[in-house]
C-alpha positions in Angstrom: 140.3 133.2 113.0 136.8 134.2 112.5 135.3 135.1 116.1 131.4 135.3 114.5 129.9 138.3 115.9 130.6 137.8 119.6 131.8 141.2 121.4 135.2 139.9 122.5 138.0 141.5 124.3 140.8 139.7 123.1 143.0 140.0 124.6 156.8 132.8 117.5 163.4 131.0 118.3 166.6 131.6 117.1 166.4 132.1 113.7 167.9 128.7 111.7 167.5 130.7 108.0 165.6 129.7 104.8 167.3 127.3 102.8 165.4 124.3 101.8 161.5 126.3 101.6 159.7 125.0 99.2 157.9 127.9 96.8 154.5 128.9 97.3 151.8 128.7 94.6 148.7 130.9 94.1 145.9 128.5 94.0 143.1 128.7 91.6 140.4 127.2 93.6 139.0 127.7 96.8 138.4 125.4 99.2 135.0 124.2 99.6 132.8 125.7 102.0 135.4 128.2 103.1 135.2 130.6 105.3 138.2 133.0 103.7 137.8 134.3 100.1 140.0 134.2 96.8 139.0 137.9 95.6 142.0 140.2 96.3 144.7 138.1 94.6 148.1 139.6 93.6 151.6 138.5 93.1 154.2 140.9 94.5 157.5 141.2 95.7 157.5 141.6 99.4 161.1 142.2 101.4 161.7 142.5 104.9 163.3 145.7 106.1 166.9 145.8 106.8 167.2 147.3 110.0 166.3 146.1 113.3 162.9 144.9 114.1 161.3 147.6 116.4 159.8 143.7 118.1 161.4 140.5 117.7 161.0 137.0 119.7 163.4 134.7 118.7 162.3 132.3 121.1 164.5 130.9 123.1 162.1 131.2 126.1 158.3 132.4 126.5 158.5 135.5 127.6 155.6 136.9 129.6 156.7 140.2 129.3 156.0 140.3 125.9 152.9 137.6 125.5 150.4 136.4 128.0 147.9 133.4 127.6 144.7 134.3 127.0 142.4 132.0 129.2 139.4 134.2 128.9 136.5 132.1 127.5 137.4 128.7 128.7 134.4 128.6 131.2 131.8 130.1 128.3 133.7 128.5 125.7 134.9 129.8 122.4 133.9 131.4 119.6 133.5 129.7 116.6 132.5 126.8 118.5 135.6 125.6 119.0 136.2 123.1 121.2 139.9 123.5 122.9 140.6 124.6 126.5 143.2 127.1 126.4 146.2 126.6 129.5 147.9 129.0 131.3 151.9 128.4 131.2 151.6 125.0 131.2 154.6 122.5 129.1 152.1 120.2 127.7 150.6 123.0 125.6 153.8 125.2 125.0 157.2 125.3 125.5 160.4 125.8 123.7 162.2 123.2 121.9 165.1 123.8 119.6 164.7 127.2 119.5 161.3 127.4 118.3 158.2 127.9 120.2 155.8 125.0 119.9 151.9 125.0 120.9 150.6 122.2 121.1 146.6 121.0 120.5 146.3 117.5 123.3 143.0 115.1 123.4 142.6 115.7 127.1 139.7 116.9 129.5 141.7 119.5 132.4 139.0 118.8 134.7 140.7 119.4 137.7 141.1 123.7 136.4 139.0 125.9 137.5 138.2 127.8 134.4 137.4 123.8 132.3 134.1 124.7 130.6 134.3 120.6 129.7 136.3 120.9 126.6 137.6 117.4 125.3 141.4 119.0 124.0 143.8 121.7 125.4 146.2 123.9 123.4 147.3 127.2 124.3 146.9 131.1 122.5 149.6 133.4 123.0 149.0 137.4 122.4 151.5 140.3 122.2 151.0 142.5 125.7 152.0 145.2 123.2 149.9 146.3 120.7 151.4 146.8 117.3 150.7 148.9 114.2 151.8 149.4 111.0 154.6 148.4 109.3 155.9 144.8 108.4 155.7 141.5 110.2 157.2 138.3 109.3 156.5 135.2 111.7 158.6 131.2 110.7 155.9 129.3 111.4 155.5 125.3 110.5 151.6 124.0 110.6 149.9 121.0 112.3 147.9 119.3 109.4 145.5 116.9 110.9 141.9 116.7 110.5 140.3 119.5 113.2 143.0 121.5 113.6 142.7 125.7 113.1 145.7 126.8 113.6 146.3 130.7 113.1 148.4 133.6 113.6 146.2 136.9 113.4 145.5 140.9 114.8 142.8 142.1 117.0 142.9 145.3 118.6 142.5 145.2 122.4 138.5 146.3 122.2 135.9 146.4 120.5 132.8 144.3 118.9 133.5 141.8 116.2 133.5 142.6 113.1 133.5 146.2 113.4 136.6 146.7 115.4 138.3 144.9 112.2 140.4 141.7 111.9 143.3 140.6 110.0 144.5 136.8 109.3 148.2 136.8 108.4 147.7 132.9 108.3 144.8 130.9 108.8 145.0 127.1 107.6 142.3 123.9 108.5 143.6 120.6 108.8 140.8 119.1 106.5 142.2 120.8 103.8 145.9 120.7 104.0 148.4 123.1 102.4 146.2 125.7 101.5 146.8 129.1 103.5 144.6 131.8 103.9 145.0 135.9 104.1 141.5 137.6 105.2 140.4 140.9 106.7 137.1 141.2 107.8 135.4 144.4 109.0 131.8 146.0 109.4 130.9 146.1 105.2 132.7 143.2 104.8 132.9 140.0 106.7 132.3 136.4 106.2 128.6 136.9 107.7 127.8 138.9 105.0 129.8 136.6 102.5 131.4 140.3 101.4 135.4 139.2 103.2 138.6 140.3 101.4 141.2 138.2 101.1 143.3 135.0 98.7 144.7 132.0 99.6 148.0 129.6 98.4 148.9 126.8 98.3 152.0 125.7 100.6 152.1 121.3 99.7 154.9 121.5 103.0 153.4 123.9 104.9 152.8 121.0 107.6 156.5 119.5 107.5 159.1 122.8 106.6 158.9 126.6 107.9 157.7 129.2 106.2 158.0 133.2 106.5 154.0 134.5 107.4 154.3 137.9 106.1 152.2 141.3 106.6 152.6 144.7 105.0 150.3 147.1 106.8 150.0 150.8 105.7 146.8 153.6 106.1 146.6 152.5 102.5 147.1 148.9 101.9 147.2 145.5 103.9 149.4 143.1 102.1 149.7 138.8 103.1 151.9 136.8 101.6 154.6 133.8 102.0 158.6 134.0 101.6 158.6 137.1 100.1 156.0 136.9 97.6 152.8 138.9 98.2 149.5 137.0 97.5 146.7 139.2 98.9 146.1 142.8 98.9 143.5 144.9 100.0 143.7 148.8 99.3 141.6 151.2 101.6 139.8 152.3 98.7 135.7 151.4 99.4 132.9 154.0 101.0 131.8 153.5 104.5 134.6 154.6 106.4 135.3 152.4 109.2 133.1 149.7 108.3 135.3 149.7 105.0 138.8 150.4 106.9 138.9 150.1 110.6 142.4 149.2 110.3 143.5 152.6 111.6 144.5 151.3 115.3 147.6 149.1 116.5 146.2 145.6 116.8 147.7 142.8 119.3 149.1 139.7 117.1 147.7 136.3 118.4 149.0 132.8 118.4 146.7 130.2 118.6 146.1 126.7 117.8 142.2 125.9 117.7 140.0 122.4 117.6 137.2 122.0 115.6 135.1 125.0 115.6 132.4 126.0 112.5 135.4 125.7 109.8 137.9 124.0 111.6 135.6 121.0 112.6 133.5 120.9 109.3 134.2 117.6 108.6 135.2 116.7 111.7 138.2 116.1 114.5 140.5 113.0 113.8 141.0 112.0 117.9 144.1 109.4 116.0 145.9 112.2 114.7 146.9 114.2 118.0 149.2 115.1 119.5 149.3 118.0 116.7 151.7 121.0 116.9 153.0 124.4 115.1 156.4 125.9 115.4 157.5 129.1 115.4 161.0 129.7 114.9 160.7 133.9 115.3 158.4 136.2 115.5 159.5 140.0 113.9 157.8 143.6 113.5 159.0 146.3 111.9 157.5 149.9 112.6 156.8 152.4 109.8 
């Protein structure tokens, strides 16, 4: 979830198992006019540890002591020009149901909040009050799939200006294209402005209608992305330039969000007929290393 050079402060449920998830594919074509990259492809084993997850949501409420909302640009608006208003604890946009989380992306104008900046759709973004660092995170997540929708689940640290305080996508997926997930850092030397981002992509053909396991290895030495335990992206901290090369040095907060439209999302533009539009999140799990 790309925030294009705006200095931001930025600041999913019991588990029902695995059975039945389709495999993933590495795909051999990127989608056109994207804004993620197909250059650090792999294909490696990755395992959850066995222990306990140093953080864990299994969802069977929202718990505001581990995730707020973040309202903070509804008035200015978003970046990416996106158009969603984000709520505040509010059913319509999340709640639990069945033991997932669900956040949900509405065609509706909130005029009667104070913070509306006149957005046409509301959805909520939910981000860890705790930053986390390295180690592995897995996140059950099911995808809305209609035309407009960006949903993502993604790692910002709590300050800093975009992109040198470093980004990392775990999933990034736009309704025009269907299926076909994304893994991306971006950072100083290499971001999507520059057309220099990191990152691979695969193809999920029921990412919209089954869960899948979202999946991060993060080390000083290597970020790994990949789907039900097979790795599909890597990037090593091997490049010149320090922290324009590797910012990724910091605990970063992980973010929840379901966007409209925006510069990728919206590219060929937002299907009104196909909301309400919703992803799931059965758990949400971080192991510390």
């Amino acid at each position: 979830m790309r925030v294009f050079a705006l200095p931001m402060v930025i600041a999913v449920s019991a588990c029902t198992g695995n059975t039945g998830t389709p495999p993933a594919t590495v795909s051999a074509t990127q989608p056109a006019a994207s804004l993620g990259a197909n250059n650090y492809r792999v294909d490696v084993a990755m395992t959850a540890p066995a222990g306990t997850p140093t953080f864990v949501d299994e969802f069977d409420r929202i718990d505001t002591a581990k995730w707020h909302y973040d309202t903070s640009r509804n008035k200015i608006g978003w970046a990416n020009n996106e158009k969603q208003y984000y709520s505040a604890d509010r059913r319509e946009n999340a709640r639990i149901e069945q033991g997932a989380l669900v956040l949900e992306a509405r065609v509706e104008a909130l005029r009667d909040q104070p913070d509306w900046g006149g957005q046409a759709y509301s959805s909520a973004k939910l981000v860890t009050r705790e930053s986390l660092g390295y180690g592995f995170y897995e996140v059950r997540a099911q995808l809305p799939c209609g035309r407009g929708i960006w949903p993502a689940i993604w790692m910002l640290p709590k300050d800093g200006k975009w992109p040198d305080m470093g980004e990392i996508d775990i999933m990034e997926m736009v309704g025009w294209n269907p299926g076909v997930v994304l893994g991306t850092v971006h950072s100083g030397a290499f971001n999507h402005v520059k057309g220099t981002q990191r990152g691979a992509e695969i193809t999920l053909p029921r990412a919209c209608d089954a869960m899948h396991r979202y999946q991060l290895e993060w080390t000083p030495d290597t970020i790994t992305i990949g789907v039900d335990g097979r790795g599909y992206m890597r990037v090593r901290n091997d490049q010149p330039g320090g922290k324009a090369a590797w910012p990724f040095d910091r605990p970063y907060d992980l973010i929840l969000n379901v966007a409209v439209g925006g510069d990728w999302g919206g590219q060929r533009g937002i299907d009104d007929a196909a909301f309400p539009q919703v992803m799931k999140v059965d758990y949400v799990r971080y192991w510390a290393r």
